[in-house]
N, C-alpha and C positions, 0 to 999 in steps of 0.2 A: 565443478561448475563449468560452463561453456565457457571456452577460453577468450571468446571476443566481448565479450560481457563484464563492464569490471563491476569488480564489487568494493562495497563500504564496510569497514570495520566498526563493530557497536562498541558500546562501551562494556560489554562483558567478555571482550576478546572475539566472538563469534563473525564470522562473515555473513552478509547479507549482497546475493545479486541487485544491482544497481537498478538492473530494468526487470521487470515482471508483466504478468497476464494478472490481468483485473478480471472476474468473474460478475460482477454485479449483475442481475437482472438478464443471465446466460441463465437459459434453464436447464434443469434435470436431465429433462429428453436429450439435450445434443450437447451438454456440458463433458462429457465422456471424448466425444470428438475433437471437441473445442480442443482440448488439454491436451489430449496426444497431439492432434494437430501443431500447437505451440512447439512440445517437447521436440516434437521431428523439425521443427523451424529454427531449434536453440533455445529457447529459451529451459530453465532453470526455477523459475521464483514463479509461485503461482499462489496467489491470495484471494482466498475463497473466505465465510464467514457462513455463523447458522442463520440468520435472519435470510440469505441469500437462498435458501434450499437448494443446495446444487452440490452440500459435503458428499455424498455418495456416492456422485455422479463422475467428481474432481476427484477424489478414490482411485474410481475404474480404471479414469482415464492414465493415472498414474501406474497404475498396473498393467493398463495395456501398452505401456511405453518400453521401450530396450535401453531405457536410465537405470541405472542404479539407485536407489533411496539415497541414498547419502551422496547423491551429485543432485539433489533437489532441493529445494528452500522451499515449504509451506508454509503457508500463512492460514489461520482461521480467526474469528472472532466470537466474544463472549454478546450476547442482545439485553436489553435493557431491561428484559421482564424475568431475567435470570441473575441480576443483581446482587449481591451478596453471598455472604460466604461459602455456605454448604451449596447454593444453589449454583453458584460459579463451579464451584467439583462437579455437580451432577451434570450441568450443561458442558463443560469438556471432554466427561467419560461419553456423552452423548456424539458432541464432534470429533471424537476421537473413533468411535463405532462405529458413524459412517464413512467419516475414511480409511478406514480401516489403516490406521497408522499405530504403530507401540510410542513412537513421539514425534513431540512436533518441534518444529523449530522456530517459529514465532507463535504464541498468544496474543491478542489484542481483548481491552474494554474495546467497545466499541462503541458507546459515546460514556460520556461522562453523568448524564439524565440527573443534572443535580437536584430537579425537585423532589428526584427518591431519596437524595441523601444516602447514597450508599456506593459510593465507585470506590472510599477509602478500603471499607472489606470487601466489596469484588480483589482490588488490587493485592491484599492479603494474601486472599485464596491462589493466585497468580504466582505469588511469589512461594506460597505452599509448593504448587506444580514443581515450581521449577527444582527446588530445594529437593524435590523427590527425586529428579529428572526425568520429569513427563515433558518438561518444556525445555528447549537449548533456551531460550530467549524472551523475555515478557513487556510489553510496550502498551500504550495507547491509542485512541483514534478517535479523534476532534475533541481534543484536550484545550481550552483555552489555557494560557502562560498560570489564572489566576489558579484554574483545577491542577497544574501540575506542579504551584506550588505547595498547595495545601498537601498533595500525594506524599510528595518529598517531606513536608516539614513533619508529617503525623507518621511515617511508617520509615525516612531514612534511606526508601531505594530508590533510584531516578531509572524512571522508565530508559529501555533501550531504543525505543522508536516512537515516534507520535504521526501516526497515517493522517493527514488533514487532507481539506479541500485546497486546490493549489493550482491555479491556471493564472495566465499570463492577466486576467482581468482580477485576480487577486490572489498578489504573489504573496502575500502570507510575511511581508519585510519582518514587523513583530517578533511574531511567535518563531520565524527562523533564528531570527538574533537570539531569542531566550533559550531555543535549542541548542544553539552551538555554543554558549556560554554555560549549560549543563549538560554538556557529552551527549544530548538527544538527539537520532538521525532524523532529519524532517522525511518523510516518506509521504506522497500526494498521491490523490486520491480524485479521481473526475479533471485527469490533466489535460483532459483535451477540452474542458469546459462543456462537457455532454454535445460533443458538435460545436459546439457557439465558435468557435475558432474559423471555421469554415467562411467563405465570405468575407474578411478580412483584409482591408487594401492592403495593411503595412507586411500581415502574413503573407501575402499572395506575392509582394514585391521579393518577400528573401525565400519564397522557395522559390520563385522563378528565378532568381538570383544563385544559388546552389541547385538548380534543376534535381530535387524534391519534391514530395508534397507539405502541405500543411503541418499534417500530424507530423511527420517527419522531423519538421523544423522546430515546433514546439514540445515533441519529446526531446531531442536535441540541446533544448534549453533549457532542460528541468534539469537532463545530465552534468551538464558545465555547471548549473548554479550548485551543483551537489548533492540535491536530492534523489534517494529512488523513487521510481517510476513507474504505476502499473496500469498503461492503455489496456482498458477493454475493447475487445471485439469478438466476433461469432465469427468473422468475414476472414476464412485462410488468403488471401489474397492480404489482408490489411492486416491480418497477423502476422505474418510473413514481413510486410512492410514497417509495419511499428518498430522489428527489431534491426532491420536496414538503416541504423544510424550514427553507425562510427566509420563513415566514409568520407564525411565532410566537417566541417566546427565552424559553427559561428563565430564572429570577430565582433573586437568591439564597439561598431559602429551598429553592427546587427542587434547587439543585445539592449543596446541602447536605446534604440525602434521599438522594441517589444515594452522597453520600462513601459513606455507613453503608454501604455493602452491599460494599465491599472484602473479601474474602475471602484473596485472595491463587492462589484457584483458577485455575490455567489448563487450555485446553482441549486445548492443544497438548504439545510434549515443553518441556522446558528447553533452550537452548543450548547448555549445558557437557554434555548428556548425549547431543546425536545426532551420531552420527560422519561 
């Protein structure tokens, strides 16, 4: 791994880089640049998903990079209309083809879609993967605390990671607590609030205060609180910048500033509501 990047230990031994590239809504066409671009900036963790159509692409760029595989962390995702057992195997030989990887090191559900009634045998098939070692690592993503109890009470494994939404307008207190009381890493997802961060008095007071920017300050915070971290961007200038963040730390009076602005607003749907 990049040596200035710490990493978090999962609960199956495995390391996972702290800070990552979010892919979401990076497309095909320039996804390939994107990713070397990161790789040649440092970064290590790259989390891509098949609903995202950009496996292929997040592939190339991994091929065109002068990393070695095994100094990389992958991340893909399982999509909700792949649900279930055998369909979970077919949809990873699938992401697995366009990236053209032998394994990965994180799988995620990538939501829980309870009105299908079926994340229990997705989660199965996951743990099939891993047992084979298709996967280092099998986790979740936007697990409410009640979907990751039921995981655990019915099958016995507790997910390694749970990727949720997570910005300073809603730092997730809950389901962090329930994670750290079952060995689950919180890993966030839309940490810069898709922008919303931006314009910000109390943000704009402590990055002018550690002479930063925004993103800066609030990836910054998701670091200290313990979470990993994967800003998206297309923008090499602000990919470059997103990973420009262990030159300064917030204090406690800083973090204190940020509690305030909890909102509870998310950017995304809720978990119990998308099918």
């Amino acid at each position: 791994m990049a040596s200035d990047i710490p990493t978090r230990t999962l609960n199956d031994g495995h390391t996972i880089p702290q800070l990552g590239l979010g892919v979401y809504k990076v497309s095909d066409r320039i996804a390939a640049d994107v990713v070397t671009t990161a790789i040649d900036a440092g970064y290590r963790h790259l989390d891509t998903a098949a609903l995202y159509a950009n496996e292929k692409a997040v592939g190339e760029g991994i091929r065109r990079s002068q990393v070695e595989r095994d100094q990389l962390f992958v991340t893909t995702k399982v999509w909700n209309s792949d649900h279930g057992f055998d369909s979970t195997l077919r949809a990873f030989d699938t992401s697995m083809a366009l990236l053209g990887l032998d394994v990965l090191d994180l799988y995620l559900i990538h939501w829980p879609a309870p009105a299908q009634d079926r994340y229990v045998e997705t989660w199965k098939a996951l743990e099939r993967l891993q047992a084979d070692g298709r996967v280092a690592s099998i986790g979740v993503s936007n697990f409410h605390p009640h979907h990751l109890e039921r995981l655990v009470a019915e099958t016995g494994v507790v997910p390694a990671v749970n990727q949720i939404e997570l910005h300073p307008w809603l730092p997730q207190l809950e389901a962090r607590a329930f994670h750290d009381r079952h060995g689950i890493l919180t890993e966030a997802w839309s940490p810069l609030a898709r922008g919303g961060i931006l314009g910000n008095p109390t943000l704009d007071l402590l990055a002018d205060k550690h002479d930063v920017s925004v993103a800066q300050v609030v990836i910054r915070w998701h670091l200290q609180l313990g979470n990993v971290v994967i800003p998206k961007s297309a923008t090499p200038s602000r990919i470059v910048e997103n990973i420009d963040v262990f030159g300064f730390e917030l204090d406690g009076a800083d973090l204190a500033a940020i509690a305030t602005l909890e909102s509870g607003e998310r950017t995304g749907r809720d978990p119990d509501d998308l099918d």
